[in-house]
C-alpha positions in Angstrom: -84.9 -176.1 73.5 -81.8 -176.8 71.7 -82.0 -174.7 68.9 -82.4 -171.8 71.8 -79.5 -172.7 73.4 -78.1 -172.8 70.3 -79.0 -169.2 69.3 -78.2 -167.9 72.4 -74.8 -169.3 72.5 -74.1 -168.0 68.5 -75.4 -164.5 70.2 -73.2 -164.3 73.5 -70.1 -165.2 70.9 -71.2 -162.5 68.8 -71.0 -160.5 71.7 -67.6 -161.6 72.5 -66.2 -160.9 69.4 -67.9 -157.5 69.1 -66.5 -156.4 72.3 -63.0 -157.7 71.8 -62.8 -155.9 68.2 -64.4 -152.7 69.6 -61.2 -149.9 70.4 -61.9 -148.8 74.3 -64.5 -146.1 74.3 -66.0 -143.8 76.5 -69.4 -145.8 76.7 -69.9 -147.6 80.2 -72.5 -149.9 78.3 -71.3 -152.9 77.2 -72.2 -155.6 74.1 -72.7 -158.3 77.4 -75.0 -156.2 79.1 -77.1 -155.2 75.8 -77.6 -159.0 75.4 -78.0 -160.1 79.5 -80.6 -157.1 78.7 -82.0 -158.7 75.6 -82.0 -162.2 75.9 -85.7 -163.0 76.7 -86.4 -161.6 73.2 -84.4 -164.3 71.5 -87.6 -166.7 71.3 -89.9 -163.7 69.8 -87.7 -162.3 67.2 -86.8 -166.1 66.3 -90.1 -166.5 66.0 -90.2 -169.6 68.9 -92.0 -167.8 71.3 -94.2 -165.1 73.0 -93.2 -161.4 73.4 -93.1 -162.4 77.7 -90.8 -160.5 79.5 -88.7 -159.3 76.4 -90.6 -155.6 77.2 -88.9 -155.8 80.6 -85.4 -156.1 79.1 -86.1 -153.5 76.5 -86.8 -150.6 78.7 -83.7 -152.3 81.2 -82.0 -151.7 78.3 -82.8 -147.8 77.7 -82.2 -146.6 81.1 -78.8 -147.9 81.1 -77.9 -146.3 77.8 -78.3 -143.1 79.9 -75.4 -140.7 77.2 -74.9 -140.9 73.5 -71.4 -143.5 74.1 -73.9 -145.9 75.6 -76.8 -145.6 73.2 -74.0 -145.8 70.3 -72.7 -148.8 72.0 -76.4 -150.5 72.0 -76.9 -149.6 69.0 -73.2 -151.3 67.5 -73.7 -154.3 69.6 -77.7 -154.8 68.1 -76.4 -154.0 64.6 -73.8 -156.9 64.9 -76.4 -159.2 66.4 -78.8 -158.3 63.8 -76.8 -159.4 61.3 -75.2 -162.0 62.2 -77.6 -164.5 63.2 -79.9 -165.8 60.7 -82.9 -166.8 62.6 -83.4 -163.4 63.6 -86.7 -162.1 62.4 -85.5 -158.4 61.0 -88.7 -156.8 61.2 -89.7 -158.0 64.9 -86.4 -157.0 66.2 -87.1 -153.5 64.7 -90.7 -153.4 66.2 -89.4 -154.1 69.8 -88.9 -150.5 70.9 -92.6 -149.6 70.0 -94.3 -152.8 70.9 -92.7 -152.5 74.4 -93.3 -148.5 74.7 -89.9 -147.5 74.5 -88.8 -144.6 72.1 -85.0 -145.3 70.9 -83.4 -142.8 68.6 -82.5 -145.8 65.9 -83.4 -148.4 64.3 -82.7 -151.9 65.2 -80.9 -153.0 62.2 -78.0 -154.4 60.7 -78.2 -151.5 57.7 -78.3 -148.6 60.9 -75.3 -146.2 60.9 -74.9 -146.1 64.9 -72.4 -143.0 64.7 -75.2 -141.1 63.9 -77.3 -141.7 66.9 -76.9 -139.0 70.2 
């Protein structure tokens, strides 16, 4: 239990940091909501848990990013978190969109080049 708290707070401060590095943009979407969204994955792509309601935060997740500043935005604030936590489990985090049934236009991945996604 700790080490989940743990990740969750070295998330949420990623987070943080993200957003107060980020210059103001047009996206409505911010990195808070991605991981309020997100955080019931945190024990599955850690490996510490079951996929459980992770798929109901993934699609959350998509019908917010509703225009290409939001699905950039997403897609920035899953890069960072990607790679900057350690426990994460690369390929799970990738395989989220298609094990819940969600289509994104990216790849969750700290190597993605989110200016490219529309």
């Amino acid at each position: 239990m700790a080490s989940i708290t743990k990740a969750m707070c070295v998330a949420l401060i990623a987070a943080v940091l993200v957003a107060a590095a980020a210059p103001p943009a047009e996206a409505g979407l911010g990195c808070g909501q991605v991981v309020s969204y997100l955080s019931s994955c945190l024990p599955y792509v850690t490996n510490r848990g079951p996929l459980g309601r992770c798929c109901g935060g993934v699609s959350g997740l998509y019908g917010a990013a509703r225009n290409t500043p939001d699905r950039q935005a997403a897609c920035t604030c899953l890069k960072s978190l990607a790679g900057s936590y350690s426990g994460i489990n690369l390929n799970k985090a990738a395989g989220l969109p298609k094990q819940c049934g969600v289509n994104i236009p990216y790849k969750i991945s700290p190597t993605t080049d989110c200016a490219k996604v529309r």
